[in-house]
C-alpha positions in Angstrom: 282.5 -172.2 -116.0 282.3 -175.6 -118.3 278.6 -174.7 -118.7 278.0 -171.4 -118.3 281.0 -169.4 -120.2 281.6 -167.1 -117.2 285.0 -166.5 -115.9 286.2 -167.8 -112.7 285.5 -165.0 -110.4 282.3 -164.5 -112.1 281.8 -168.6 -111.5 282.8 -167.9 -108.0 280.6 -165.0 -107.1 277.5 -167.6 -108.1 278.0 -170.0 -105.5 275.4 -170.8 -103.0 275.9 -171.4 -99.5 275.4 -175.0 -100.0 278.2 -174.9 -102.4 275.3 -175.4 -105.3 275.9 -173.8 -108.5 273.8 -171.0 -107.3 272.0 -170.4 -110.7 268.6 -170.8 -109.0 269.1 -169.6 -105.5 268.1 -166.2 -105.5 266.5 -163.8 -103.2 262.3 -164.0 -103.5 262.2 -160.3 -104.9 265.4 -161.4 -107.2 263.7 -164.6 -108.6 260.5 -162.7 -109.1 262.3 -160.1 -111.2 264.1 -163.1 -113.0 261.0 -164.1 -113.9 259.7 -161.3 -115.6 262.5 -160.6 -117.6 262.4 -164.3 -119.3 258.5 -163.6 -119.9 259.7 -160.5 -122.0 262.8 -162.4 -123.1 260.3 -165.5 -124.3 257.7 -163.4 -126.0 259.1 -162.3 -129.8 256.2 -161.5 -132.5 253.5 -161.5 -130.3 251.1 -158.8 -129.7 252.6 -155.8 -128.5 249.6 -155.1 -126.2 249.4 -158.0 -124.8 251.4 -159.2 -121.5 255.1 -158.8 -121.7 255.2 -157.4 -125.1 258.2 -155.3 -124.6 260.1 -156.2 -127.0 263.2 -158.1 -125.0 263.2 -160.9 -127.3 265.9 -158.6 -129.2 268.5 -159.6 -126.7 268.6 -162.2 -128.5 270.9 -160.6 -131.0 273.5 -160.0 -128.7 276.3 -162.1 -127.5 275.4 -162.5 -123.3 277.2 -164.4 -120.6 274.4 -165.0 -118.0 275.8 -164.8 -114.1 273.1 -165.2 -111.7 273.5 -164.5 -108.2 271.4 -164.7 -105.0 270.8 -160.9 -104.5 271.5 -159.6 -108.6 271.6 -160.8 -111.9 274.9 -159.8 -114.2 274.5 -160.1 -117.8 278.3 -159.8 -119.4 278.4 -158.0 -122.7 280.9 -156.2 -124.9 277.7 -154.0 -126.0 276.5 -152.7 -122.9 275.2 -149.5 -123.9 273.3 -151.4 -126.5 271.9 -154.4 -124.3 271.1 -151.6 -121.9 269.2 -149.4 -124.0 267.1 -152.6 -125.1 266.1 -153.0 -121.4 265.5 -150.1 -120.4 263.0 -147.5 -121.3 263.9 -143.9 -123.1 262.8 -140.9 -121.4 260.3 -140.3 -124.0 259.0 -143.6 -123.7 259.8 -147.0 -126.3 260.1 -150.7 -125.3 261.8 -152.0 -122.0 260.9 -153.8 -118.9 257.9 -151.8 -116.6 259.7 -150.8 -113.5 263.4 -150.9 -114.7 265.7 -148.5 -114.1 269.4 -147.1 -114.1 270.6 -146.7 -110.7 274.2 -145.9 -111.4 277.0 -146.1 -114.1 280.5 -147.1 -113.1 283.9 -146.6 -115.2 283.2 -146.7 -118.9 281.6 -150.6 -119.3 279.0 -151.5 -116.1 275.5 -150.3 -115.4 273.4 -151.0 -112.3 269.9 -151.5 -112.8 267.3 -151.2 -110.2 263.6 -152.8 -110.7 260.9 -150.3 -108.4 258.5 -152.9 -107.7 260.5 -156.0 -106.8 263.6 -154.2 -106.0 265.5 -156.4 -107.5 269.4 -155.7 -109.2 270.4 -155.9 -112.4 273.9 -155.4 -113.9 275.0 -155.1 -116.9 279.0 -155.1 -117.5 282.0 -155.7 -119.8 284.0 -156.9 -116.7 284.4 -160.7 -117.3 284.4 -160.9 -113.4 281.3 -159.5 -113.2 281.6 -156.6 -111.3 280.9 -153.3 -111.7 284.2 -151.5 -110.8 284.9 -147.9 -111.7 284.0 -144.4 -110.3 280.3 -143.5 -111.1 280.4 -142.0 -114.2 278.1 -140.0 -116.7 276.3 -142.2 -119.6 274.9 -141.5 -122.5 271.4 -144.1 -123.6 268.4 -142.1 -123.2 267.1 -144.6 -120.2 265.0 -143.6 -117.3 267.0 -143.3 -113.9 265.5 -144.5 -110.4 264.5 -140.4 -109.8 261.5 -141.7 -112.3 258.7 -143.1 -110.4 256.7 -146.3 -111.7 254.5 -144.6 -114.7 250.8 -145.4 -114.3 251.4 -147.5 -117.8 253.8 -149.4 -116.3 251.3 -150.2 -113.7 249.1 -151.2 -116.0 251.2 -153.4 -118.3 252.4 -154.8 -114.6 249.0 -155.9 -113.6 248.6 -157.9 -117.4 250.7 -160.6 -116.7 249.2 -163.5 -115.4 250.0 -164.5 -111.7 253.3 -167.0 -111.3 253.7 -169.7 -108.3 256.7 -169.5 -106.9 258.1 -173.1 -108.7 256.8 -171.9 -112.0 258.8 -168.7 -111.2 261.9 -171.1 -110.5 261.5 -173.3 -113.8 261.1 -169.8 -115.9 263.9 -168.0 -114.5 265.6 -171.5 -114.7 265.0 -170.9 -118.6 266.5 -166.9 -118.7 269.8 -168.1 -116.4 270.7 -171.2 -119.3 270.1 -169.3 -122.3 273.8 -169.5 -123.2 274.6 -172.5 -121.3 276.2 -175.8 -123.2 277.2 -179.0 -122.1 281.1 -179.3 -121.9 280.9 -183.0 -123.5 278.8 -181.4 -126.7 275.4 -183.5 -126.2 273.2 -180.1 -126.0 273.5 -176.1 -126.3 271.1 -173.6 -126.2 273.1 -171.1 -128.5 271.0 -168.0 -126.8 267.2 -168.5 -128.8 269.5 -167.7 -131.8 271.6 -170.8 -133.1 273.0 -174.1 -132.5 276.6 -173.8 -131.2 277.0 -177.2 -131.8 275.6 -177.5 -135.7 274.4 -180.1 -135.9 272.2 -181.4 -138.9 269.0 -181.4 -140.0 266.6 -177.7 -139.6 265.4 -176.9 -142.2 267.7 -173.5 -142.7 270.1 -172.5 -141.4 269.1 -169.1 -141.0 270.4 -167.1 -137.8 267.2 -165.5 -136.2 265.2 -165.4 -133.3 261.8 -166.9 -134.6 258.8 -166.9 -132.9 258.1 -167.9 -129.2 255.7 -167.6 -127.0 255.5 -168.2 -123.2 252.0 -168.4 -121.7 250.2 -169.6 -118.4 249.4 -168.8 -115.4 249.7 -170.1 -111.2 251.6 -173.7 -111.9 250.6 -174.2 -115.1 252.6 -172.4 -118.4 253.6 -173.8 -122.1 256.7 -172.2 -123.6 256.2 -172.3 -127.9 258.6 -171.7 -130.3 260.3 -172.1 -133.8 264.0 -171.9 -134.5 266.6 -172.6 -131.5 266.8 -174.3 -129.4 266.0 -178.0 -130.0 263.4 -179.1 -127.4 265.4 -182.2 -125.8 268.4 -179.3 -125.0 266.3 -177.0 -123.1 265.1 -179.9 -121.0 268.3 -181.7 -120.8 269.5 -177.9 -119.5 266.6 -177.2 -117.0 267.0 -180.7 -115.8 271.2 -182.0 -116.0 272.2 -183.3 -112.7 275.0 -180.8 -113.0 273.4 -177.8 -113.5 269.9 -178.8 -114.1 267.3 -176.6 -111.6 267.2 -178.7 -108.3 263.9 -180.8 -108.1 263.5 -180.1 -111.8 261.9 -183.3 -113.7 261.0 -184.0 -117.5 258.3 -185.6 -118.7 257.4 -186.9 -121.8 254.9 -188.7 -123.8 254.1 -188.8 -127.7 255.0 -185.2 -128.7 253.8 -183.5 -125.0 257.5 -182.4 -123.2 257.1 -181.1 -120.2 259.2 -180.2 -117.3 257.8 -179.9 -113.7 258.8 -178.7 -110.6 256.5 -179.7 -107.7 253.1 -179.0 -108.5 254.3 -176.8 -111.2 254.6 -177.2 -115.0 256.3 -176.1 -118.2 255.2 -177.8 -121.3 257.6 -177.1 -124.2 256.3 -177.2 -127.7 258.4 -176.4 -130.2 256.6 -175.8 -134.1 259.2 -176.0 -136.5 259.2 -180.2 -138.2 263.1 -181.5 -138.7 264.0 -181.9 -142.4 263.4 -185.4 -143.4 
């Protein structure tokens, strides 16, 4: 809860077996999907054609609680028609994640979203527990429904992206599941790709935006650029804190080379913009 923002039944439903936070123990098919939403979460003012160009990086404008489980992903939102209709693709076509879908609406706040070709869940709710409670219930975003096969370009965006190993999948999904997480003794935040919760001194603006980024790679071996938030040393204190740090999850660095690996796998962070002098 300290770290994350959720509630405590939210907090709860995230514990592993192993009593472990849970924020990286996921189904296969669930930590596949994970990934693939933080390569179109990670990509902003790229090209368009390119891999994961589908314009996620917009989520960013949106205040999210992020509560992973091992079998779904909940994202907690006051705006969850909005948040949503970013994800998902209209019936006459726009931006969204290839394969996702709306599998059911319950109440008037919570959306179930299925992805065809990992199978993995996705909600989306205003219930701080998490949960999507409520009788199934009409909505009103122009988003495709699971009745709406895969779409032969979907398929073909699909087969763009670069192959994953299964640690690299970890370490990026590790990225996606802390993107609102902050240390509850104020030495780092992530502030969502958008800010610095903590304002602290020295960018050069102070301007609220999601800047450019870029995640790239492929197997073991990817580099996450950026400008803007967050600072480099908080994503890796994140991805590695012995608290809530990804298990097995190591940084290295030397001269201006950041990295953080996780077995044979690697994540090199490079962040463009200089500090103010």
């Amino acid at each position: 809860m300290l770290y994350t923002g959720e509630k405590l039944t939210a907090a709860r439903s995230g514990i592993a077996r192993d009593q472990s936070l849970g924020l990286d123990t996921h189904h296969p098919e669930q930590c596949a999907f994970q990934a693939l939403l933080a390569l179109g979460y990670l990509n902003h003012e790229v090209d368009y054609d390119g891999p994961a160009g589908w314009r996620l990086s917009i989520l960013s404008t949106y205040t999210l609680t992020v509560s992973p489980r091992f079998r779904r992903l909940v994202l907690i939102t006051d705006v969850t028609d909005n948040v949503t209709g970013r994800l998902v693709r209209g019936r006459s076509g726009g931006s969204g994640l290839p394969g996702l879908r709306i599998e059911e609406h319950r109440g008037q706040r919570s959306y179930v979203l299925r992805h065809l070709p990992t199978g993995a869940q996705l909600v989306v709710t205003g219930n701080r527990s998490g949960t999507p409670v409520g009788a199934r219930s009409k909505f009103y975003i122009d988003g495709l429904t699971t009745d709406t096969p895969l779409t032969f370009a979907e398929q073909d965006q699909l087969a763009r992206v670069p192959s994953m190993s299964a640690e690299a999948s970890r370490l990026v999904s590790g990225v996606f599941c802390r993107i609102t997480a902050r240390d509850p003794h104020g030495k780092w935040a992530i502030g969502n790709w958008f800010y610095d919760p903590l304002q602290r001194p020295g960018w050069l603006d102070g301007e609220y935006r999601p800047g450019y980024r870029r995640l790239h790679g492929a197997g073991n071996s990817w580099e996450l650029e950026w400008e803007s938030d967050p600072y480099p040393d908080d994503l890796a204190a994140a991805l590695t804190d012995p608290v809530i740090g990804v298990a097995g999850a190591k940084k290295r660095s030397a001269a201006d080379n950041l990295t953080i690996a996780l077995g044979s796998a690697t994540l090199r962070l490079n962040r463009r913009r200089a500090l103010a002098s």
